[in-house]
VEXPATOR-776847 format. One record per residue (C-alpha): x, y, z; residue in one letter; residue number from 1. Coordinates in Angstrom, 1 decimal, decimal comma. Layout:
# residues N
((X Y Z) A NUM) ...
END
This chain:
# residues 530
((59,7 35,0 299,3) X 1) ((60,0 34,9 295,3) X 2) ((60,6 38,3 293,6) X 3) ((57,6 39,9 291,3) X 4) ((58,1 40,0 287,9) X 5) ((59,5 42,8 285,6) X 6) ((59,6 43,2 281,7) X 7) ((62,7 42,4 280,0) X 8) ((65,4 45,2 280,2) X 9) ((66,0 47,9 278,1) X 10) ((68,5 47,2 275,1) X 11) ((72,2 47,7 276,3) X 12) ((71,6 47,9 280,1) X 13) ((73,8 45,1 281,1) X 14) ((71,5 41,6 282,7) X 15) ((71,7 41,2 286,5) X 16) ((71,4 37,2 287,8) X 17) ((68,1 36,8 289,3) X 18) ((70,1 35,7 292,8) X 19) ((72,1 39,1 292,9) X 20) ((69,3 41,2 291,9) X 21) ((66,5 39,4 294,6) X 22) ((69,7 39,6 297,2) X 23) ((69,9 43,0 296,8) X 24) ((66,2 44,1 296,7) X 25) ((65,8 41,8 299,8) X 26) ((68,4 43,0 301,4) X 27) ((67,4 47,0 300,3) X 28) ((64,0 46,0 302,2) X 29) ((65,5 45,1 305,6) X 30) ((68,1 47,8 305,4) X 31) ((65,3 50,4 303,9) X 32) ((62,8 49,2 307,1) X 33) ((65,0 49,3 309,3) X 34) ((66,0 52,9 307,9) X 35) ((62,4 53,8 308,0) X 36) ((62,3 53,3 311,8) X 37) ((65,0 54,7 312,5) X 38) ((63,8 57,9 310,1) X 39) ((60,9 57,6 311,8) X 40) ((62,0 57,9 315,6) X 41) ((64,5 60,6 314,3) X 42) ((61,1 62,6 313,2) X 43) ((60,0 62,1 316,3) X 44) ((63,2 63,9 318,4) X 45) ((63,3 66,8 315,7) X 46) ((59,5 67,5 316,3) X 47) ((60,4 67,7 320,4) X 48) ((63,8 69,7 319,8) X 49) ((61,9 72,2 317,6) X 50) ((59,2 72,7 320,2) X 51) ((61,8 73,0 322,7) X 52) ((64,6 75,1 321,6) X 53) ((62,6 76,9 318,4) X 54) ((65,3 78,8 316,5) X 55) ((66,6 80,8 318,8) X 56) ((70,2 80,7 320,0) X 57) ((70,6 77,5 322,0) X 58) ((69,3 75,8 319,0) X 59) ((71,7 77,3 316,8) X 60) ((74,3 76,3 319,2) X 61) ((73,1 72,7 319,9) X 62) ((72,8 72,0 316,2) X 63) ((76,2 73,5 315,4) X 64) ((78,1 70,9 318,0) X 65) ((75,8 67,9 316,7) X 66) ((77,4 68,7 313,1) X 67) ((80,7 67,5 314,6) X 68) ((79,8 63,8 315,7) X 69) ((77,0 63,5 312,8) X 70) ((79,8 64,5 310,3) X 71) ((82,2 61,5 311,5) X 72) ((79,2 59,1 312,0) X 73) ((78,4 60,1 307,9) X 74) ((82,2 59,8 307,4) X 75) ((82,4 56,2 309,6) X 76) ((78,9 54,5 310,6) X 77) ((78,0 55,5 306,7) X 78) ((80,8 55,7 304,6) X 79) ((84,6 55,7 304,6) X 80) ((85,3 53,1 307,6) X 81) ((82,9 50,7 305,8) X 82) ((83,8 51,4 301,8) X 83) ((87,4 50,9 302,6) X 84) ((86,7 47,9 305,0) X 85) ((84,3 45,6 303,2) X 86) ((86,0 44,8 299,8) X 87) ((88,8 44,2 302,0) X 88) ((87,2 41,8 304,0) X 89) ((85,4 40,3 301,5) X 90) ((88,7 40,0 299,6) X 91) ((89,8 37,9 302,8) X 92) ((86,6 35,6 303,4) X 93) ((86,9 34,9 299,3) X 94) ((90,5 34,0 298,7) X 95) ((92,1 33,2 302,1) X 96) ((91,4 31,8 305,2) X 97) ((88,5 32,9 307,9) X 98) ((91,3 32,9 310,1) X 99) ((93,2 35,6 308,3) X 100) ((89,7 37,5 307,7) X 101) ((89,0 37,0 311,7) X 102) ((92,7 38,8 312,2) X 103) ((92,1 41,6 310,0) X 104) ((89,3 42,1 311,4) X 105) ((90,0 42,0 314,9) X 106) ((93,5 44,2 314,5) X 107) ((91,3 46,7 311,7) X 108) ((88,7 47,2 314,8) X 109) ((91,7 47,8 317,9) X 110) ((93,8 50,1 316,1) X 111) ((91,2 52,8 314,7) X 112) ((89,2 52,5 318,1) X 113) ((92,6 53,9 320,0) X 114) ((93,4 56,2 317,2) X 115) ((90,0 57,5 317,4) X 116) ((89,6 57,7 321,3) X 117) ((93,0 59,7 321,4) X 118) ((92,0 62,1 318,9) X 119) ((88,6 62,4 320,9) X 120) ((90,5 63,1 324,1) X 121) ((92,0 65,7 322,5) X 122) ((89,3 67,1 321,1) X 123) ((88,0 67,3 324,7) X 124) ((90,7 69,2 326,1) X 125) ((90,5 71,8 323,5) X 126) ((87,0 72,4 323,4) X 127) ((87,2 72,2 327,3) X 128) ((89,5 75,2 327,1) X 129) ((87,5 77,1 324,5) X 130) ((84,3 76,5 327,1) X 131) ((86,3 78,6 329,1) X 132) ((87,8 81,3 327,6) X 133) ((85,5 82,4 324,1) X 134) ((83,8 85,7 324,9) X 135) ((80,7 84,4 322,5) X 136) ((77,8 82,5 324,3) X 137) ((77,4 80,7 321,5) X 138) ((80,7 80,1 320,6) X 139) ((81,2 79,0 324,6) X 140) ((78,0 76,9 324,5) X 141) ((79,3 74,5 321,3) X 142) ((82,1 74,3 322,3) X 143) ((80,7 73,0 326,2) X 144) ((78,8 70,2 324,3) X 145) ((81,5 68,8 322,2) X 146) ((83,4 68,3 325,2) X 147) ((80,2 65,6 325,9) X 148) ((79,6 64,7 322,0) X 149) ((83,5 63,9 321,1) X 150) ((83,6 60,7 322,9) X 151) ((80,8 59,6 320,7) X 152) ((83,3 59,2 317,7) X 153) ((85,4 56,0 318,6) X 154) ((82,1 54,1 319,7) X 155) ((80,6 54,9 316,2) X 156) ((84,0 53,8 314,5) X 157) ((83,6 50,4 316,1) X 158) ((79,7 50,4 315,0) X 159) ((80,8 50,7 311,5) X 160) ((83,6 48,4 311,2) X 161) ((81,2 45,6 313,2) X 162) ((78,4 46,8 310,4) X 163) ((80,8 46,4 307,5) X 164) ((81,8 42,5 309,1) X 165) ((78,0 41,8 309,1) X 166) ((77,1 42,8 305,9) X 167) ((80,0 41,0 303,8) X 168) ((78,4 37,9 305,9) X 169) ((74,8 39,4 304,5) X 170) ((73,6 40,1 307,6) X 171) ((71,8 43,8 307,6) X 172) ((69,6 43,5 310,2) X 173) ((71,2 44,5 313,7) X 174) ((73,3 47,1 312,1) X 175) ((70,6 48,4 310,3) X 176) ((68,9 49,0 313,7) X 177) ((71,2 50,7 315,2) X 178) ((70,7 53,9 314,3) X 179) ((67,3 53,5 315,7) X 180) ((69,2 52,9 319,4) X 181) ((70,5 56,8 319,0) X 182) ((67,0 58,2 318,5) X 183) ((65,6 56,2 321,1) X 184) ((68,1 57,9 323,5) X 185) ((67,6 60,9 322,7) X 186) ((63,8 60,8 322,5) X 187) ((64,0 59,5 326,2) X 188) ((66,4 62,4 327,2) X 189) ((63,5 65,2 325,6) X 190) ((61,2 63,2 328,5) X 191) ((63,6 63,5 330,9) X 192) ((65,6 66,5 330,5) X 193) ((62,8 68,6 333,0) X 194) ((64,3 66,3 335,7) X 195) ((68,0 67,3 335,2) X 196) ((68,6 71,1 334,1) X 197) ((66,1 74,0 334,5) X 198) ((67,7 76,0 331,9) X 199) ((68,1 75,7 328,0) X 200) ((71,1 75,4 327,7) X 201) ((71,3 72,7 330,7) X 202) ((69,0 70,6 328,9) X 203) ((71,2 71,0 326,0) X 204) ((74,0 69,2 327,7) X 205) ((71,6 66,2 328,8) X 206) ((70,6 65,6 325,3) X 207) ((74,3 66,0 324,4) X 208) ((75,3 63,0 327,1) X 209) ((72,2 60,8 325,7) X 210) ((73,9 60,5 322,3) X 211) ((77,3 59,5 323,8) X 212) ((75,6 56,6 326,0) X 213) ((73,4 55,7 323,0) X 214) ((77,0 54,9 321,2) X 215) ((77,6 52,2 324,1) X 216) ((74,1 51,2 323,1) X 217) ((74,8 50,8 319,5) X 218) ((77,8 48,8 319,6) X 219) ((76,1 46,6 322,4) X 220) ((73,3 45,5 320,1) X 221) ((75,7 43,9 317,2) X 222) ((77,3 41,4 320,1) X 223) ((74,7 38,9 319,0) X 224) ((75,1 38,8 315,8) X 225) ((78,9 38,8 315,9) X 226) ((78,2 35,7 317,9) X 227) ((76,2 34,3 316,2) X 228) ((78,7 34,9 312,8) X 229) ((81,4 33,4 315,0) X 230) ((83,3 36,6 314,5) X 231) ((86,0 37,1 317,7) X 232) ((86,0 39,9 319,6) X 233) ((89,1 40,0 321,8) X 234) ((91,3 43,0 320,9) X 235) ((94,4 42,5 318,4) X 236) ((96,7 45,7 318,8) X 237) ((99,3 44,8 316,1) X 238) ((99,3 45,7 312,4) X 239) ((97,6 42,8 310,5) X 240) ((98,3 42,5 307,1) X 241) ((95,8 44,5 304,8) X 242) ((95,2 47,0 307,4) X 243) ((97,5 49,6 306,5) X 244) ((96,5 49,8 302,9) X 245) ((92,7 50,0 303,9) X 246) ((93,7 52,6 306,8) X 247) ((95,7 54,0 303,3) X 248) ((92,8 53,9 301,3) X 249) ((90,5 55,3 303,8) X 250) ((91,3 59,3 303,3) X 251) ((90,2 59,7 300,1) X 252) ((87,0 57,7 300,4) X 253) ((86,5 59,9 303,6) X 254) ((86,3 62,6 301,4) X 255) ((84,6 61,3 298,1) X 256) ((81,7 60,1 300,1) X 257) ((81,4 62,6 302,7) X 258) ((81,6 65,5 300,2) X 259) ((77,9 66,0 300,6) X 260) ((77,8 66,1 304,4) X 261) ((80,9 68,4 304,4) X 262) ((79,3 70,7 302,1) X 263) ((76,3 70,5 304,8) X 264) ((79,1 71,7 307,0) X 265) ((79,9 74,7 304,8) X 266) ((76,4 76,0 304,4) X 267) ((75,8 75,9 308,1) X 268) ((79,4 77,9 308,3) X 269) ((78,0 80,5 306,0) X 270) ((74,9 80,7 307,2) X 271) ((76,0 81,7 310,9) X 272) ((78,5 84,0 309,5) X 273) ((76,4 85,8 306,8) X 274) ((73,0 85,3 307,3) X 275) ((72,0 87,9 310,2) X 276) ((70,3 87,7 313,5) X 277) ((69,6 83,9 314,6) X 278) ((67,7 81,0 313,5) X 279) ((69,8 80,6 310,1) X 280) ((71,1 77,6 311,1) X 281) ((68,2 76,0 312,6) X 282) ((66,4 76,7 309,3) X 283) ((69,0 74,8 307,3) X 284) ((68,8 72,0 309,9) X 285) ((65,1 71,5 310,4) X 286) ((64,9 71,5 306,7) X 287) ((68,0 68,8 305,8) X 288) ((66,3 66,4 308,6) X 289) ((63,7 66,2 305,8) X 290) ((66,2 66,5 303,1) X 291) ((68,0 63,4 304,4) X 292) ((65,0 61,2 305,5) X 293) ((64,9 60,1 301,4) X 294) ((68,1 60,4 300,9) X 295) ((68,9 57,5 303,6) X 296) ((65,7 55,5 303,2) X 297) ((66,2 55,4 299,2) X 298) ((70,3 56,1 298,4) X 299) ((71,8 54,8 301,5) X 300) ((69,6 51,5 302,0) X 301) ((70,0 50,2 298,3) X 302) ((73,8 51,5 298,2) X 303) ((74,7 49,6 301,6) X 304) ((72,7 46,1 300,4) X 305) ((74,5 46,2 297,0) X 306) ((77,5 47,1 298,2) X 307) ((78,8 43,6 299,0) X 308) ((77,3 42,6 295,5) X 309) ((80,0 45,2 294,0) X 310) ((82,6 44,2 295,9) X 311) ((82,1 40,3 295,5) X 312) ((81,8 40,8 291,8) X 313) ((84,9 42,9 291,3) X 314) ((86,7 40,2 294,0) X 315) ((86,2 37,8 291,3) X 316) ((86,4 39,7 288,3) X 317) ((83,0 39,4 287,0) X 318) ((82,7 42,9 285,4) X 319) ((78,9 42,1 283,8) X 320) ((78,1 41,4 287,1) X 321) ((79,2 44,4 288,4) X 322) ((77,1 46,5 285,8) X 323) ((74,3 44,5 285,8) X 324) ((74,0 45,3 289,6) X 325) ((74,6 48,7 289,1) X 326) ((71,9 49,6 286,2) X 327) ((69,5 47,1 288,7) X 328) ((70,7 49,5 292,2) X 329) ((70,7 53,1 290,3) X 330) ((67,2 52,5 288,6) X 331) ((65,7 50,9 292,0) X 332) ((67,0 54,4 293,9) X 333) ((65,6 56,9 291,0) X 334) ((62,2 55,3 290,7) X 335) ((61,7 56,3 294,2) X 336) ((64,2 59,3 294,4) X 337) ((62,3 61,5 291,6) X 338) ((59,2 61,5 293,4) X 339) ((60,8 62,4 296,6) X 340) ((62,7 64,7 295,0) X 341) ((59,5 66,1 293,1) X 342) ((57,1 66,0 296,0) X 343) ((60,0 68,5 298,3) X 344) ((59,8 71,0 295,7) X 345) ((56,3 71,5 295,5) X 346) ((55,0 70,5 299,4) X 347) ((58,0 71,6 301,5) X 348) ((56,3 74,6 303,7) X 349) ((53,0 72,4 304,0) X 350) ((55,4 69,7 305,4) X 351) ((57,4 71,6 307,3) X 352) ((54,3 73,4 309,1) X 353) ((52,4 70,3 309,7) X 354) ((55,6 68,2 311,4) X 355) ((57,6 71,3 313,0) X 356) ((55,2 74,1 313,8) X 357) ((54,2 74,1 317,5) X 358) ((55,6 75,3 320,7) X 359) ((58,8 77,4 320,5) X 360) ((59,0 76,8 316,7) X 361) ((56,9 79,8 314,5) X 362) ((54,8 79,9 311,6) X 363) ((57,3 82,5 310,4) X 364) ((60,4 80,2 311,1) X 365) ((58,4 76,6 309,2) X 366) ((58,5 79,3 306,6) X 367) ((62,0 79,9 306,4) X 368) ((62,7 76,1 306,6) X 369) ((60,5 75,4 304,0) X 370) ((61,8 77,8 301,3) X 371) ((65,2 75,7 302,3) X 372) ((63,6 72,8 301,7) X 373) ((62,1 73,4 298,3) X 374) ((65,5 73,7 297,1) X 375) ((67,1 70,9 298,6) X 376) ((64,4 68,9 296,7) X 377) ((65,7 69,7 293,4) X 378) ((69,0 67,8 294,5) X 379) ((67,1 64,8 296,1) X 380) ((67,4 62,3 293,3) X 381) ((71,1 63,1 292,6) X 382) ((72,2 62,9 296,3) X 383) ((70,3 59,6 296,5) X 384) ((71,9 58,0 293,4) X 385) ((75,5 59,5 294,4) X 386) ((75,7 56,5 297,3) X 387) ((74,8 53,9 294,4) X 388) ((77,8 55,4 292,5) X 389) ((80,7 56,3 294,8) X 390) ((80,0 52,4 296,2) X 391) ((80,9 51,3 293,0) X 392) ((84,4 53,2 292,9) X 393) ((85,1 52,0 296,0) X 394) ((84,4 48,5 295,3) X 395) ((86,7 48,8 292,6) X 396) ((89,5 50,0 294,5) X 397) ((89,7 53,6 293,0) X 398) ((89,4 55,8 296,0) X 399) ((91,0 58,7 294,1) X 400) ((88,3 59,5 291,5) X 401) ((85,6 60,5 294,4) X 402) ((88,2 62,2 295,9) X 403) ((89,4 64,9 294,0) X 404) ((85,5 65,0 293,0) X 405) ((84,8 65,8 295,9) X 406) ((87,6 68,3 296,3) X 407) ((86,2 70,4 293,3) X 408) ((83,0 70,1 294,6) X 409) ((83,4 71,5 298,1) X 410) ((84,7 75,0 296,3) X 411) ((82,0 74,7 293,7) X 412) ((79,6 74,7 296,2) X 413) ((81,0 77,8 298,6) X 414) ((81,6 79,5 295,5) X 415) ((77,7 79,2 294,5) X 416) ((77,1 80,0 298,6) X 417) ((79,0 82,9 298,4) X 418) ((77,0 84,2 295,2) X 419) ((73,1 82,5 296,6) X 420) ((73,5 83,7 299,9) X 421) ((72,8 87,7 298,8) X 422) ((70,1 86,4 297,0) X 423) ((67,8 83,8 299,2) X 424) ((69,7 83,7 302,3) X 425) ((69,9 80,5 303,7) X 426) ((67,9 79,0 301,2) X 427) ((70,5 79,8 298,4) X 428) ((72,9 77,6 300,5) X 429) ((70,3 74,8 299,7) X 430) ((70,0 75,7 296,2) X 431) ((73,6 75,2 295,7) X 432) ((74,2 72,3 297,6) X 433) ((71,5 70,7 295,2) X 434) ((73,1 72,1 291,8) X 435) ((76,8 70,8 293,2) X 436) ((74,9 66,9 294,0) X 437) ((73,6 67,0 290,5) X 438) ((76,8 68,4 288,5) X 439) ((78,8 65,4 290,5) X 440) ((76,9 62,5 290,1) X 441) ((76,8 63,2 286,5) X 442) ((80,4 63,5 286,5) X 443) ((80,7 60,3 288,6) X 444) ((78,7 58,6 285,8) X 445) ((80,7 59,4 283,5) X 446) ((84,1 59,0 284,9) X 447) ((83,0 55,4 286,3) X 448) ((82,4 53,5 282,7) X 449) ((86,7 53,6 282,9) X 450) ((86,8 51,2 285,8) X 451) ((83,2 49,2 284,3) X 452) ((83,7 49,7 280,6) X 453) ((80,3 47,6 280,3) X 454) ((77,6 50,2 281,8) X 455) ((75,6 51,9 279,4) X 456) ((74,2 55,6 281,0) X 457) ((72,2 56,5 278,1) X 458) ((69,1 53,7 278,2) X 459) ((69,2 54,3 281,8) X 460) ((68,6 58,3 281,8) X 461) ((66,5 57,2 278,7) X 462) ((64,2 54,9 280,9) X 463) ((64,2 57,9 283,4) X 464) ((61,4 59,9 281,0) X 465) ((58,6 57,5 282,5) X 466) ((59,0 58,0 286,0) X 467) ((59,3 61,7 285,8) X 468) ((56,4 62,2 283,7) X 469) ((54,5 59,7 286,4) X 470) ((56,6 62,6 289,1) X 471) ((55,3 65,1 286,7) X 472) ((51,4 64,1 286,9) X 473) ((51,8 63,6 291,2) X 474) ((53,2 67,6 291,4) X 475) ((49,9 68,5 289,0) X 476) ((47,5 66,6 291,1) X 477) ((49,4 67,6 294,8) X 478) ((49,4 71,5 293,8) X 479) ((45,5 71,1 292,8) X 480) ((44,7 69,6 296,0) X 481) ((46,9 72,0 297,9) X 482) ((44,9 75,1 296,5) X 483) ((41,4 73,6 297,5) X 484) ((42,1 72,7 301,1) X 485) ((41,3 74,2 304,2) X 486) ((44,3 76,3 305,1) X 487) ((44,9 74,1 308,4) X 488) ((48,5 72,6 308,4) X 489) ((47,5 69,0 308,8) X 490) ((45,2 69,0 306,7) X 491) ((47,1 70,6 303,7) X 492) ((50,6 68,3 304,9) X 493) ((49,1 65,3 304,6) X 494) ((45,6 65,0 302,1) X 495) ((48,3 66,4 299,3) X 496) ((51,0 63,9 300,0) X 497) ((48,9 60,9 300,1) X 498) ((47,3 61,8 296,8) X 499) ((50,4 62,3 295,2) X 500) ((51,8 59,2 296,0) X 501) ((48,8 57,0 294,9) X 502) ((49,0 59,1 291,5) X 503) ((52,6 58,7 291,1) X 504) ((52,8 54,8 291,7) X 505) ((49,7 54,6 289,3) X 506) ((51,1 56,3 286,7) X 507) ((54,2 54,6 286,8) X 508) ((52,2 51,3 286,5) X 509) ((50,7 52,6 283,6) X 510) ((54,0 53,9 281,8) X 511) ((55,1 50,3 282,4) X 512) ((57,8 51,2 285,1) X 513) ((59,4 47,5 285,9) X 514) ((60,7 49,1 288,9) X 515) ((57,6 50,1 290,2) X 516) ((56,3 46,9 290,4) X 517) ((59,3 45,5 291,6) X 518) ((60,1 48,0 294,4) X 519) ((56,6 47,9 295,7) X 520) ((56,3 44,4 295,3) X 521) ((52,8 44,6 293,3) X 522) ((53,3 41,2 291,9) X 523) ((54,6 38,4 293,9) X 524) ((55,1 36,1 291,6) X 525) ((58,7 36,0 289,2) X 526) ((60,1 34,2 286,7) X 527) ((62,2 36,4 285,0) X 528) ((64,1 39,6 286,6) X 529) ((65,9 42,1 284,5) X 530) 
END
């Protein structure tokens, strides 16, 4: 399908080739679809665990022991295992042989699925002990379920590493799905659960075991492609050359792209412990479900499709590639993250009612949830560009910048919990998880024109005044609507949504947005891209 046309670029901003920039919006699309389902069917299993649990205890207590395997499938399925392993690879299919590349490969995926299966074996004779022996319920009920959950973390390691091999050989689909497999599990489990357990927190545990099967289920689904990529399978338990320095290379991109997810970790921690009574957490979680949904659909889907593009171009040494990919990939993710980021602030407790507010789950708790998730809106445009950016580091080999980043950043944001807390509860936690996002990536910008010398920031936060004044004109005619409606939750969740979006892409059409145009394909035909 050709690309639709855009107007020239700004002055400065480095020229993309029209083949990396349609491979990368073509491959955003899959990946962003395929995200979309998955976001989708995830939507779908919040809505039933809401009206099932509420925000009571087990809740708490079930979200608390999900944080564990979530946090490793940010850290592997999304983000270390795969920044460390694709330049790597692609560094292999470029300059040596496919056998090499099927050998690094093959030993890469044996050696971190046993590290990973002893450390979750482990994991599970701890927590097994602590099931046992903590006088807390809660604290007894977590740890119960990560006894069931821990086993999920090797399968997920060998999801990502398969995901990484696919991509380098531009193949986004299947992986892309996967995460789509894990809702459908669980959604089946919230149908079934009546059949298994009478009790909450028995049908905690049966939800608990469909996201460990689902991780069989995952891995399962790439055998096709893998086949059809003549990749090998068979296990290689010997150190390859290349895997130690990516297994080297692999702790400190743990922690510069995790950093958000592990301040995630931190607000729930403060939450439990200084928030009172319950439902603290489940706030927090209900409300980053939403917070994410952009996050992964925008950020994550354009990061992971021009990831390979980085990589490649740094392989070979084609620096104005590499920042004319980059400008194309960070203005692609704003012109959609502002308006998400926009539309949160100003429709979070109509959203929250209309998707969350039935059964077990109050009018008093979509509240709470939504006063979190006003304030994780005014981070959702820097967490989504912050995948764009740490990609590029990694591509370039420099794992250490993100890293001690991220290090500052985890005690920038508990000192801002600490202070925020007193004042908004668990919505202060939000707050400064969305102030820490924004102070990093601007960091990250700036610290990244040492490794690509040839990005220029300023015309790109320059072209940024168009689509926040379209952002600008949406939140004006969303908050109208709002106060005009009915007060019935549907009807206010979804009449002010739709409207804003049709007055947001307008107005970015008639601000001359290139992006706009481009991302919602509203011309098919191209000659020129920027």
């Amino acid at each position: 399908m050709e690309m639709p046309v855009t107007a020239t670029p700004p002055p400065m901003i480095p020229a993309v080739s029209r083949e990396t920039s349609a491979g990368i919006l073509s491959s955003a699309r899959i990946v962003s679809a395929c995200i979309l389902l998955s976001r989708l069917l995830g939507l779908v299993r919040d809505v039933l665990l809401a009206g099932l649990f509420g925000g009571g205890r087990v809740n708490d207590a079930f979200v608390l022991a999900t944080l564990v395997p979530n946090l490793f499938r940010r850290f592997f399925g999304e983000g270390a295992l795969t920044a460390a392993f694709i330049p790597a690879y692609a560094d292999a299919i470029a300059n040596k042989s496919r056998a090499e590349a099927d050998r690094f490969a093959r030993s890469a995926m044996t050696l971190l699925a046993l590290f990973l299966g002893v450390v979750a074996a482990g994991g599970m004779g701890v927590c097994g002990g602590l099931a046992r022996t903590l006088g807390d319920p809660k604290g007894r009920l977590v740890a119960d379920l990560l006894v069931v959950l821990l086993p999920y973390m090797p399968l997920i390691c060998l999801v990502a590493l398969v995901t990484g091999i696919l991509n380098v050989h531009r193949h986004f689909l299947l992986p892309a799905l996967a995460s789509s497999v894990l809702n459908l599990f669980e959604i089946a489990a919230f149908f079934a659960v009546g059949w298994f357990a009478a009790t909450e927190e028995g049908k905690a545990r049966v939800i608990a075991w469909s996201i460990t099967a689902a991780g069989l289920g995952q891995l399962l689904l790439q055998v096709p492609a893998l086949r059809a990529h003549k990749v090998p399978l068979a296990p290689l338990p010997k150190w390859e050359p290349g895997v130690k320095r990516m297994l080297a290379t692999m702790a400190p991109m743990t922690f510069g792209i995790a950093v958000f997810q592990i301040n995630v970790l931190v607000d729930n921690a403060v939450a439990e412990a200084m928030v009172p009574g319950d439902g603290a957490v489940s706030a927090l979680y209900f409300a980053n479900r939403l917070f994410n949904f952009p996050i992964a659909l925008i950020g994550l889907s354009i990061a992971q499709a021009a990831f390979p593009e980085f990589a490649d171009a740094f392989a070979r040494g084609r620096r104005e590639e590499v920042a004319g990919a980059l400008a194309k990939s960070f203005r692609m993710v704003l012109v959609l993250a502002i308006p998400a980021s926009v539309g949160l602030c100003v429709l979070a407790t109509p959203i929250i009612r209309m998707i969350f507010e039935h059964g077990n789950f109050s009018e008093p708790m979509a509240r709470r949830s939504g006063a979190v998730l006003a304030f994780y809106g005014l981070g959702t445009w820097a967490a989504c560009a912050q995948h764009v950016i740490t990609r590029a580091f990694f591509a370039a080999r420099d794992a250490k910048t993100p890293a001690v980043l991220g290090a500052g950043a985890v005690f920038f944001n508990l000192a801002l919990n600490l202070t925020f807390v007193h004042w908004w509860r668990e919505a202060g936690l939000a707050l400064a998880t969305s102030i820490t996002a924004a102070v990093q990536l601007v960091i990250l910008c700036v610290l990244l024109r040492r490794n690509v010398p040839e990005i220029r920031w300023l015309p790109i936060f320059g072209w940024c005044v168009r689509p926040v004044l379209a952002a600008g004109a949406m939140a004006a005619a969303a908050l109208g609507l709002l106060h005009v409606l009915p007060n019935q939750k549907y009807v206010q969740g979804l009449a002010p949504v739709a409207a804003g979006a049709i007055v947001y892409f307008a107005g970015a059409l008639l601000l001359r947005v290139p992006e706009a145009r481009e991302v919602f394909a509203f011309r098919r035909h191209s000659r020129n891209l920027p």
